[in-house]
OpenMM code with the backbone's topology and positions (N, CA, C; nanometers):
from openmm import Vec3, app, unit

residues = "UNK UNK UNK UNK UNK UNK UNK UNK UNK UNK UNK UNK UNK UNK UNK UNK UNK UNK UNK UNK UNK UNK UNK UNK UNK UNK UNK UNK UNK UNK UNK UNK UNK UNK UNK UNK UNK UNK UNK UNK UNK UNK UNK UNK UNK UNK UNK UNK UNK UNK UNK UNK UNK UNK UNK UNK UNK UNK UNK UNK UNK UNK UNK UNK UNK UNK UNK UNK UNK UNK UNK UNK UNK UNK UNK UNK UNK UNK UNK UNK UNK UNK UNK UNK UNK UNK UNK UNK UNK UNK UNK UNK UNK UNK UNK UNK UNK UNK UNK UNK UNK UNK UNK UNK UNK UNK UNK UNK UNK UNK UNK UNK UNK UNK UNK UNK UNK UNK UNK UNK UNK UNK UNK UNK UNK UNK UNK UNK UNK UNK UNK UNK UNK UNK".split()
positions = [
    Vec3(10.1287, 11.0495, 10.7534),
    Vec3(10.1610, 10.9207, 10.6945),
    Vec3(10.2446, 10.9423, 10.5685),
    Vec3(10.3091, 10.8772, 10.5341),
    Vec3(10.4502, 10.8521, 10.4128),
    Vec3(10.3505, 10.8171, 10.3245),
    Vec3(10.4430, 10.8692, 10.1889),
    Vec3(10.3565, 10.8569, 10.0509),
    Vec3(10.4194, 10.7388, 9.9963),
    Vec3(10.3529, 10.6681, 9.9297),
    Vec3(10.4337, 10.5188, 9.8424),
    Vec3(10.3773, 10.5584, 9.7090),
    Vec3(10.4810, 10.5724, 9.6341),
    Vec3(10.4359, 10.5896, 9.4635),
    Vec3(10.4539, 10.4822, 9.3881),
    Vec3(10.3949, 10.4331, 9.3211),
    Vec3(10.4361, 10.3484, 9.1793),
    Vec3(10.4061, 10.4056, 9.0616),
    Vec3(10.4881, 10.3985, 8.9892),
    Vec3(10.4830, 10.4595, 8.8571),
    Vec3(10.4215, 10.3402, 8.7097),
    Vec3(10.3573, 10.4608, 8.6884),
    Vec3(10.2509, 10.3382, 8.5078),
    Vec3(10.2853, 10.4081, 8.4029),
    Vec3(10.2903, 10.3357, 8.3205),
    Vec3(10.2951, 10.3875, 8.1668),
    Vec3(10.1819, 10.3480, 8.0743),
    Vec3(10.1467, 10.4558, 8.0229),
    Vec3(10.0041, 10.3887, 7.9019),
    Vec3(10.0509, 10.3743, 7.8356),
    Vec3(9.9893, 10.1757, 7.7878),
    Vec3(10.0082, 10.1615, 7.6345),
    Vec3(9.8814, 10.1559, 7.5797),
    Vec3(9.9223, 10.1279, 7.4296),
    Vec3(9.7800, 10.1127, 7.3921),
    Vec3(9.6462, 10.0147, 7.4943),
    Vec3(9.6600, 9.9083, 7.4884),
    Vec3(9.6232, 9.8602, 7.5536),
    Vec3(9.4949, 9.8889, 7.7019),
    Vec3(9.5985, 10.0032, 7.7150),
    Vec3(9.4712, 10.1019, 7.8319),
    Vec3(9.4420, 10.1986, 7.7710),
    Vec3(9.4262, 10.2024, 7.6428),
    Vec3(9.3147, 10.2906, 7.5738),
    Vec3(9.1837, 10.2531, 7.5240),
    Vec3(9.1124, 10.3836, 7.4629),
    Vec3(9.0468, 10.3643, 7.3797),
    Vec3(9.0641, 10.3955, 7.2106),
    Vec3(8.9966, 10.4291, 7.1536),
    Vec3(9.0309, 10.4197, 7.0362),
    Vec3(9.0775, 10.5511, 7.0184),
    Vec3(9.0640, 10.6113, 7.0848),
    Vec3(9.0905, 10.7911, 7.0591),
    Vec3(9.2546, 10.8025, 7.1407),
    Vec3(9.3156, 10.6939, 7.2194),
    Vec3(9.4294, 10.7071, 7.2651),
    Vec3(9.3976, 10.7397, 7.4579),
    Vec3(9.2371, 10.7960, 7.4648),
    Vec3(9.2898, 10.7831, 7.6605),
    Vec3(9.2362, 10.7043, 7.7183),
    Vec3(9.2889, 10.7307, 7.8407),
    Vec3(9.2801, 10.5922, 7.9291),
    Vec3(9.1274, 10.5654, 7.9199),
    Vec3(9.0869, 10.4174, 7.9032),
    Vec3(8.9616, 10.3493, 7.9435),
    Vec3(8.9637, 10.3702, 8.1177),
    Vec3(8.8247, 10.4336, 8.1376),
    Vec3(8.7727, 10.4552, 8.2501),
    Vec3(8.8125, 10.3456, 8.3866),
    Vec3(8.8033, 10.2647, 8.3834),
    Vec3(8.8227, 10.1308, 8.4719),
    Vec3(8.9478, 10.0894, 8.4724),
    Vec3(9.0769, 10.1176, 8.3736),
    Vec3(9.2237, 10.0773, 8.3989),
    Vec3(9.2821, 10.1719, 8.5268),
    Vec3(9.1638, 10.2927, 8.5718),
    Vec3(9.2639, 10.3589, 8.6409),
    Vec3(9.2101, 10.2797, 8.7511),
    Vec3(9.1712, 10.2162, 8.7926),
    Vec3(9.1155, 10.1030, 8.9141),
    Vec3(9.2243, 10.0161, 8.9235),
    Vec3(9.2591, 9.9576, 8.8088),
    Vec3(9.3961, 9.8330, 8.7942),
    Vec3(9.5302, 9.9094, 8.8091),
    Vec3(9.5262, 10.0214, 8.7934),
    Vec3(9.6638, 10.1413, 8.8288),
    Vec3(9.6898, 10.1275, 8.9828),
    Vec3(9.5382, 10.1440, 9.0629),
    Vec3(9.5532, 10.1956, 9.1809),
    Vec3(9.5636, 10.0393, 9.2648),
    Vec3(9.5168, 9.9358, 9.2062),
    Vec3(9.5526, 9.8260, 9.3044),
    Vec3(9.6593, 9.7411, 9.2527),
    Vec3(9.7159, 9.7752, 9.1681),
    Vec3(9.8683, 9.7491, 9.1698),
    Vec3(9.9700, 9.8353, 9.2497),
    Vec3(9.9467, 9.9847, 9.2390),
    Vec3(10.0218, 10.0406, 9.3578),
    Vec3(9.9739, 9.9605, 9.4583),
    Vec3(9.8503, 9.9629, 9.5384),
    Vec3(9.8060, 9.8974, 9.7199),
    Vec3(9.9027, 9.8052, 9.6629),
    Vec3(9.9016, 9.6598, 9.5952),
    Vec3(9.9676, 9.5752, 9.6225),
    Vec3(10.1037, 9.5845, 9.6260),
    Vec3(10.1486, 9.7271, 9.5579),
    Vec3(10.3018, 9.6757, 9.5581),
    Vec3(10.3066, 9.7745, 9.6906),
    Vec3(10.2888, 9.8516, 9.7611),
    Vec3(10.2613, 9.9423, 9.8713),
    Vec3(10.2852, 9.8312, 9.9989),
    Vec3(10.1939, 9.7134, 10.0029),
    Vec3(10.1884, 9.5923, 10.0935),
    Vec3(10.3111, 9.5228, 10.0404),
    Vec3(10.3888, 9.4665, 9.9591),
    Vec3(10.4913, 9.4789, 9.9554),
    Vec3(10.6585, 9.5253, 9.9734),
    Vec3(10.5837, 9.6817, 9.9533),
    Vec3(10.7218, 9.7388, 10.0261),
    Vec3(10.7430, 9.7313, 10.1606),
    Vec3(10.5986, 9.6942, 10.2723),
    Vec3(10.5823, 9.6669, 10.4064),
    Vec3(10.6369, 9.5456, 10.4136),
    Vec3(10.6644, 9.4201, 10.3295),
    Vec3(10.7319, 9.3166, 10.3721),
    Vec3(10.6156, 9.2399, 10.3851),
    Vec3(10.4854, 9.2430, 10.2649),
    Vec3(10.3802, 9.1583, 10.2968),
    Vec3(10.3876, 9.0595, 10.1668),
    Vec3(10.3734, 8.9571, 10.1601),
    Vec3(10.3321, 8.8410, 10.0846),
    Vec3(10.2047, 8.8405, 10.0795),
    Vec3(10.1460, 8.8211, 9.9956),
    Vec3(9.9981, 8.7945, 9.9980),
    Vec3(9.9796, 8.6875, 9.9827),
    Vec3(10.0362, 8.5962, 9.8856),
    Vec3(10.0358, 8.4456, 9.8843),
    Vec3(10.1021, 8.3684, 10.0185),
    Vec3(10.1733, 8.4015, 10.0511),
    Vec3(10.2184, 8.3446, 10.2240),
    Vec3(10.1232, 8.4075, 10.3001),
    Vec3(9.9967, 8.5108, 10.3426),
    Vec3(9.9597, 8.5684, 10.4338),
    Vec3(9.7974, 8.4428, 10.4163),
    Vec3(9.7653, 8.4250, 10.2391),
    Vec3(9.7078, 8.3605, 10.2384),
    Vec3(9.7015, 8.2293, 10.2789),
    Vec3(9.8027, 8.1207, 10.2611),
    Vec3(9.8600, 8.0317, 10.2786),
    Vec3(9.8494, 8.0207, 10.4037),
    Vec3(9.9434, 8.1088, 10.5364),
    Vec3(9.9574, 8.0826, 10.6448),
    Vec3(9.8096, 8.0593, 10.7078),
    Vec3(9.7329, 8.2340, 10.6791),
    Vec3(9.5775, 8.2422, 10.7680),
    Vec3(9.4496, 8.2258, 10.6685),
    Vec3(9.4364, 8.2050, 10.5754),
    Vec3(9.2969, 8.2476, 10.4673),
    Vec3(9.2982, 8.3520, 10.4631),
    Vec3(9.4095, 8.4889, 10.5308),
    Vec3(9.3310, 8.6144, 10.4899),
    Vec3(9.3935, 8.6746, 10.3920),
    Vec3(9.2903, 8.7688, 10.3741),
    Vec3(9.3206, 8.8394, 10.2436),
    Vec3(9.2211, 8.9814, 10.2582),
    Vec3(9.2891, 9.0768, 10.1376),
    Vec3(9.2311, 9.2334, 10.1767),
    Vec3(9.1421, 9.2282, 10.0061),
    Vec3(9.0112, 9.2755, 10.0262),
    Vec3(8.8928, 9.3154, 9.9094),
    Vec3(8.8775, 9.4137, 9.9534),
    Vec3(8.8306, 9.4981, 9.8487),
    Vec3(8.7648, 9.6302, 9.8289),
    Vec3(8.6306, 9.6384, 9.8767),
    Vec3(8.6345, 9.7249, 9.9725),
    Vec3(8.4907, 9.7473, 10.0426),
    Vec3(8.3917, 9.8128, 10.0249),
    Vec3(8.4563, 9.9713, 9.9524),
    Vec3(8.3880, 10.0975, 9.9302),
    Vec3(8.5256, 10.1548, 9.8295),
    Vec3(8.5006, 10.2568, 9.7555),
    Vec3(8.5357, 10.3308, 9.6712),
    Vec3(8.5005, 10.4314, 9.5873),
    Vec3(8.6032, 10.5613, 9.6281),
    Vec3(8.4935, 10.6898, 9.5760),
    Vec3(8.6088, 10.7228, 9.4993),
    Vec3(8.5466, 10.7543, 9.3685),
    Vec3(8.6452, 10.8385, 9.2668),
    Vec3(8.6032, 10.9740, 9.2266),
    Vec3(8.7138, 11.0417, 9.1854),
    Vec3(8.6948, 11.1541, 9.1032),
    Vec3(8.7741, 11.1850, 9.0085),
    Vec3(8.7245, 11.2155, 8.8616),
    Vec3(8.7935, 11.1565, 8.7622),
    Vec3(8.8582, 11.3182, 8.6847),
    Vec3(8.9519, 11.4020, 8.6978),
    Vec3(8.9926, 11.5231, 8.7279),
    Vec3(8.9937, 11.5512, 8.5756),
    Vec3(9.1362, 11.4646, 8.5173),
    Vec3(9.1839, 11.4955, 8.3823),
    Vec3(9.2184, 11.3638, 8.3068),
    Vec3(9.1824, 11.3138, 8.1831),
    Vec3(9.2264, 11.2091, 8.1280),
    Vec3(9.3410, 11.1890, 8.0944),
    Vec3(9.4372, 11.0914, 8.1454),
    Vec3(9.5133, 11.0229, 8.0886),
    Vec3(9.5278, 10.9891, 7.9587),
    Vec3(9.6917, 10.9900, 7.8657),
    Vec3(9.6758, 10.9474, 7.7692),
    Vec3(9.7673, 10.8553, 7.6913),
    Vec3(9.7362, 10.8214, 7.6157),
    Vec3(9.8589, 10.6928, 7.5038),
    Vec3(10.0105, 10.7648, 7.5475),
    Vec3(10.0756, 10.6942, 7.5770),
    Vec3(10.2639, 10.6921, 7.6222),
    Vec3(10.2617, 10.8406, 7.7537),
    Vec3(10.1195, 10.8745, 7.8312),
    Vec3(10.1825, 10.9430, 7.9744),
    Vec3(10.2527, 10.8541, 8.0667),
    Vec3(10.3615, 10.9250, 8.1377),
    Vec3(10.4311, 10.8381, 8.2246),
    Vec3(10.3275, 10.8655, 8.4025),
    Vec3(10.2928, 10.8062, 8.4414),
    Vec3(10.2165, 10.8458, 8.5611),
    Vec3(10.2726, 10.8267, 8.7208),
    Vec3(10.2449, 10.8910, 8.7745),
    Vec3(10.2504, 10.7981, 8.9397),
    Vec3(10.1296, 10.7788, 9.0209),
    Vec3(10.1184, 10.6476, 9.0605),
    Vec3(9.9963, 10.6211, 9.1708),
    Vec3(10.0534, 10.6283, 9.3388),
    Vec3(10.0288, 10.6932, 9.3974),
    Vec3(10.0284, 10.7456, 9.5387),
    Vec3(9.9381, 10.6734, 9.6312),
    Vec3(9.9787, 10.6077, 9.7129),
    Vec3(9.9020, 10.5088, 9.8394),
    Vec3(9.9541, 10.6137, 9.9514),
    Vec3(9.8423, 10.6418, 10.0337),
    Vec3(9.8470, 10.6465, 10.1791),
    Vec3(9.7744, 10.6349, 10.2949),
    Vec3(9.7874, 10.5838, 10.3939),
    Vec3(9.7295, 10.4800, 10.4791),
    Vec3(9.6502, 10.6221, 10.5508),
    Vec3(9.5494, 10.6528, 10.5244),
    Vec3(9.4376, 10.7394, 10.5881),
    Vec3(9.4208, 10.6879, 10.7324),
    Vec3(9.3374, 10.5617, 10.7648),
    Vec3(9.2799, 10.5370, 10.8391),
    Vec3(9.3333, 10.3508, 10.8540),
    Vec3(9.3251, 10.3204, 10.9804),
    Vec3(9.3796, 10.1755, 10.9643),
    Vec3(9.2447, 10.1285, 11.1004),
    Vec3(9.1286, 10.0291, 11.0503),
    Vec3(9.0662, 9.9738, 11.1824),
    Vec3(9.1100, 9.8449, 11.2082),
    Vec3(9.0181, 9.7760, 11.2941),
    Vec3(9.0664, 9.6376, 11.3419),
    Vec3(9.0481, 9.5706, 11.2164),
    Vec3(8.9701, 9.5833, 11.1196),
    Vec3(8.9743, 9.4440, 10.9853),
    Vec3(8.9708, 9.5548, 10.8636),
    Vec3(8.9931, 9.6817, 10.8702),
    Vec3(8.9825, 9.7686, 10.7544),
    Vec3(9.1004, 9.8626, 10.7274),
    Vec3(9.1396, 9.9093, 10.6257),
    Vec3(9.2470, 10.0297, 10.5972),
    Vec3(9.2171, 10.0964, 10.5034),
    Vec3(9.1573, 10.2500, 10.5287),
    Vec3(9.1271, 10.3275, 10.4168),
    Vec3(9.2149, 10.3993, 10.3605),
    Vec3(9.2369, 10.4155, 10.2406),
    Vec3(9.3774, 10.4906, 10.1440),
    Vec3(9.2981, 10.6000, 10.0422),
    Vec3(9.4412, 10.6813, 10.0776),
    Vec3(9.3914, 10.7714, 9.9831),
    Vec3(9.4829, 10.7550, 9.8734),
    Vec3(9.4419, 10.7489, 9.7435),
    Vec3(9.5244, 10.7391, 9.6236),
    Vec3(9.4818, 10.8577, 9.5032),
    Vec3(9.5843, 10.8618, 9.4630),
    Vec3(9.5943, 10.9500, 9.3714),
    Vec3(9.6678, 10.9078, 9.2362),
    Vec3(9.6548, 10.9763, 9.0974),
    Vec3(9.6963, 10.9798, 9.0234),
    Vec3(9.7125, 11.0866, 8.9518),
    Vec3(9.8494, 11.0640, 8.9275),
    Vec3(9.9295, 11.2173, 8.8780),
    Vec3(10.0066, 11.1816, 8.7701),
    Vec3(10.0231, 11.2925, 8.6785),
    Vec3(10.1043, 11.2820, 8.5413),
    Vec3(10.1621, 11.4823, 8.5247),
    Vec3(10.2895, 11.4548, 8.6097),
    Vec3(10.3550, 11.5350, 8.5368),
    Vec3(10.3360, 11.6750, 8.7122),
    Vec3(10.2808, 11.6438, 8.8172),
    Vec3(10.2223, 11.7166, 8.8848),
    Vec3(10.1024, 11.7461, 8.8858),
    Vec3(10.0459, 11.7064, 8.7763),
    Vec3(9.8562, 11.7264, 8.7654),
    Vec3(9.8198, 11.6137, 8.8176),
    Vec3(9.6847, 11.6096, 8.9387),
    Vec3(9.6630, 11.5355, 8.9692),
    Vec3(9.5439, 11.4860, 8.8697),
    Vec3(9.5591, 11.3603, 8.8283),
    Vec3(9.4372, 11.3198, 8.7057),
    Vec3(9.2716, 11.2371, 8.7820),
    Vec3(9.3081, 11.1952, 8.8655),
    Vec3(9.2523, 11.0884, 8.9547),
    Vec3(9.2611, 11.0994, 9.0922),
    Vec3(9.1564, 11.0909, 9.1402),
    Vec3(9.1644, 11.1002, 9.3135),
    Vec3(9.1036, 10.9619, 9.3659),
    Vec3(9.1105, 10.9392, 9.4535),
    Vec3(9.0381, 10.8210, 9.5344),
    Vec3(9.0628, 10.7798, 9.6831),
    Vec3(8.9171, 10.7144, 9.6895),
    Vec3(8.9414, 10.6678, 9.8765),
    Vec3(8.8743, 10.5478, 9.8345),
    Vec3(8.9976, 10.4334, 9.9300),
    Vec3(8.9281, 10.3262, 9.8902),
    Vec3(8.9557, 10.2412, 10.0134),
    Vec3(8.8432, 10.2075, 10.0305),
    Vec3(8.8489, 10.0824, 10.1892),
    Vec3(8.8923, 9.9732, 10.1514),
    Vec3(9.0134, 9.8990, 10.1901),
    Vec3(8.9702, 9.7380, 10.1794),
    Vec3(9.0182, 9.6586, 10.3073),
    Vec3(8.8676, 9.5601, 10.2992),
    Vec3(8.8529, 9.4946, 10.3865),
    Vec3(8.9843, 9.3868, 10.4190),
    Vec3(8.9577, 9.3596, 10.5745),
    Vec3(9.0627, 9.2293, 10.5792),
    Vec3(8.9012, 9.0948, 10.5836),
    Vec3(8.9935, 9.0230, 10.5193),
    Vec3(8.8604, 8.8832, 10.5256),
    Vec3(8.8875, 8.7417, 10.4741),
    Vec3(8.8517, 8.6715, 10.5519),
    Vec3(8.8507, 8.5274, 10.5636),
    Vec3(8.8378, 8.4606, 10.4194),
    Vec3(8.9251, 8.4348, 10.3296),
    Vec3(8.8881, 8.4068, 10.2146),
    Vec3(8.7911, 8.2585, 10.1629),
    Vec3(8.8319, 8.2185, 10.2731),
    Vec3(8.7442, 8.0489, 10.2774),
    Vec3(8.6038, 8.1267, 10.2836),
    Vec3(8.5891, 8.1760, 10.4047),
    Vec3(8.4174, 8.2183, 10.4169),
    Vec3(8.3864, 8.3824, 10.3283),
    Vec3(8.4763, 8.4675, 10.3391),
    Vec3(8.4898, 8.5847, 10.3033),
    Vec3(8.4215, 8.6535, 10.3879),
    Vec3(8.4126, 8.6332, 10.5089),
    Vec3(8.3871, 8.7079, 10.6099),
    Vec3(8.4874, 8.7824, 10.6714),
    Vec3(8.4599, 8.9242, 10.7271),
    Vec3(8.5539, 8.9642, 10.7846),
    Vec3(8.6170, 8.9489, 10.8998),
    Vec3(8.7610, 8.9993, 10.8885),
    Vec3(8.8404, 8.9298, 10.9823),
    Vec3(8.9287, 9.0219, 11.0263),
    Vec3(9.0185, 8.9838, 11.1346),
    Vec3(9.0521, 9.1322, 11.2151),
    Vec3(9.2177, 9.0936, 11.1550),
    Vec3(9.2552, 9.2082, 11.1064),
    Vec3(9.4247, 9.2437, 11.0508),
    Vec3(9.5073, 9.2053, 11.1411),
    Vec3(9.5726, 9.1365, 11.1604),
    Vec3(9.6852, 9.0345, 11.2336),
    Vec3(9.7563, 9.1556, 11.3212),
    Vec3(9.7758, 9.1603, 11.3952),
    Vec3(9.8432, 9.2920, 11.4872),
    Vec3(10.0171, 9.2776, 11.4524),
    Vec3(10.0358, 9.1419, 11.4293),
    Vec3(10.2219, 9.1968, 11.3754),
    Vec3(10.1976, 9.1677, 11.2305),
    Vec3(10.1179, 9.2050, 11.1432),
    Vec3(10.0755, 9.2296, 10.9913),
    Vec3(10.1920, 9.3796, 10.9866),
    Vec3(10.1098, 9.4581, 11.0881),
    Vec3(10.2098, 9.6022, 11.0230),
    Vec3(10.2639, 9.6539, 11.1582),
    Vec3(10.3646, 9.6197, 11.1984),
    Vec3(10.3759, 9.6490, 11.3629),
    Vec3(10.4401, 9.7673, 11.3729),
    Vec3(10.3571, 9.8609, 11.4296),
    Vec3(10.4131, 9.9459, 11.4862),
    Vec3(10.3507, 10.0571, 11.4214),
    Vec3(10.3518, 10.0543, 11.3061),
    Vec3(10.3392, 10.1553, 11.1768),
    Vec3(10.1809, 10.2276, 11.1693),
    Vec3(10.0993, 10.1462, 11.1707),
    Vec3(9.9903, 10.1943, 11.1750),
    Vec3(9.9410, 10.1856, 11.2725),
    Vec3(9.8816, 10.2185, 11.3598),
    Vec3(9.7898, 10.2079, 11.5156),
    Vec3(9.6430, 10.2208, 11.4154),
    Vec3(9.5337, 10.1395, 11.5302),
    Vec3(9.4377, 10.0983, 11.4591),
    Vec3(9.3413, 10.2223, 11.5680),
    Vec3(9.2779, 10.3262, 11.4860),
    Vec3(9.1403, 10.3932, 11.5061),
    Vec3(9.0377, 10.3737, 11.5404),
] * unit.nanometer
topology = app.Topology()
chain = topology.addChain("A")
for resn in residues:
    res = topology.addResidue(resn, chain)
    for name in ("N", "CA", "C"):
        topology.addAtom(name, app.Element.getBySymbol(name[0]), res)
């Protein structure tokens, strides 16, 4: 599977007082890459919502937290489509500064009915062709 990077910059803002990253911004790193990742596929999320109620939540998520990030690193977040089921897609993401990987992760997110938030099966021309479902 193809790697999709987005690149972050720390500002203050995703620190702490000592200058590194607060623990939980690298969560908002990694689902701004997924979203812009579903984007570069040609996905709307506000039209996908609009058209069907669906929408993708976080199901499960395992981290490992390598090396801290710090005040003005330039970073990249790495999406790749591990596993794709009928209502799920597991990714592996990463975070790197400089070739060091700082951050690892696997993260499921669900497809699901946002009216009920029940799950729901990923539209088959959502990603055609690209992913075959496991």
């Amino acid at each position: 599977m193809s790697v999709f990077s987005w690149p972050v910059r720390i500002y203050w803002e995703d620190t702490d007082a000592g200058g590194v990253v607060y623990h939980s911004n690298y969560l908002r790193f990694m689902e701004r890459a997924r979203t812009e990742w579903l984007r570069a596929q040609g996905i709307d999320q506000v039209a996908l919502r609009d058209a069907t109620s669906l929408g993708f939540v976080v199901r499960d998520m395992h981290l490992d937290f390598l090396r801290p990030a710090r005040l003005d690193d330039e970073l990249l977040v790495s999406v790749v489509v591990k596993e794709r089921r009928s209502a799920s897609m597991l990714f592996d993401q990463e975070i790197v500064r400089g070739g060091t990987v700082l951050v690892r992760a696997t993260v499921r997110a669900a497809c699901v009915n946002l009216d009920t938030m029940r799950p729901a099966q990923i539209p088959a021309d959502l990603f055609p062709n690209a992913f075959p479902i496991s």
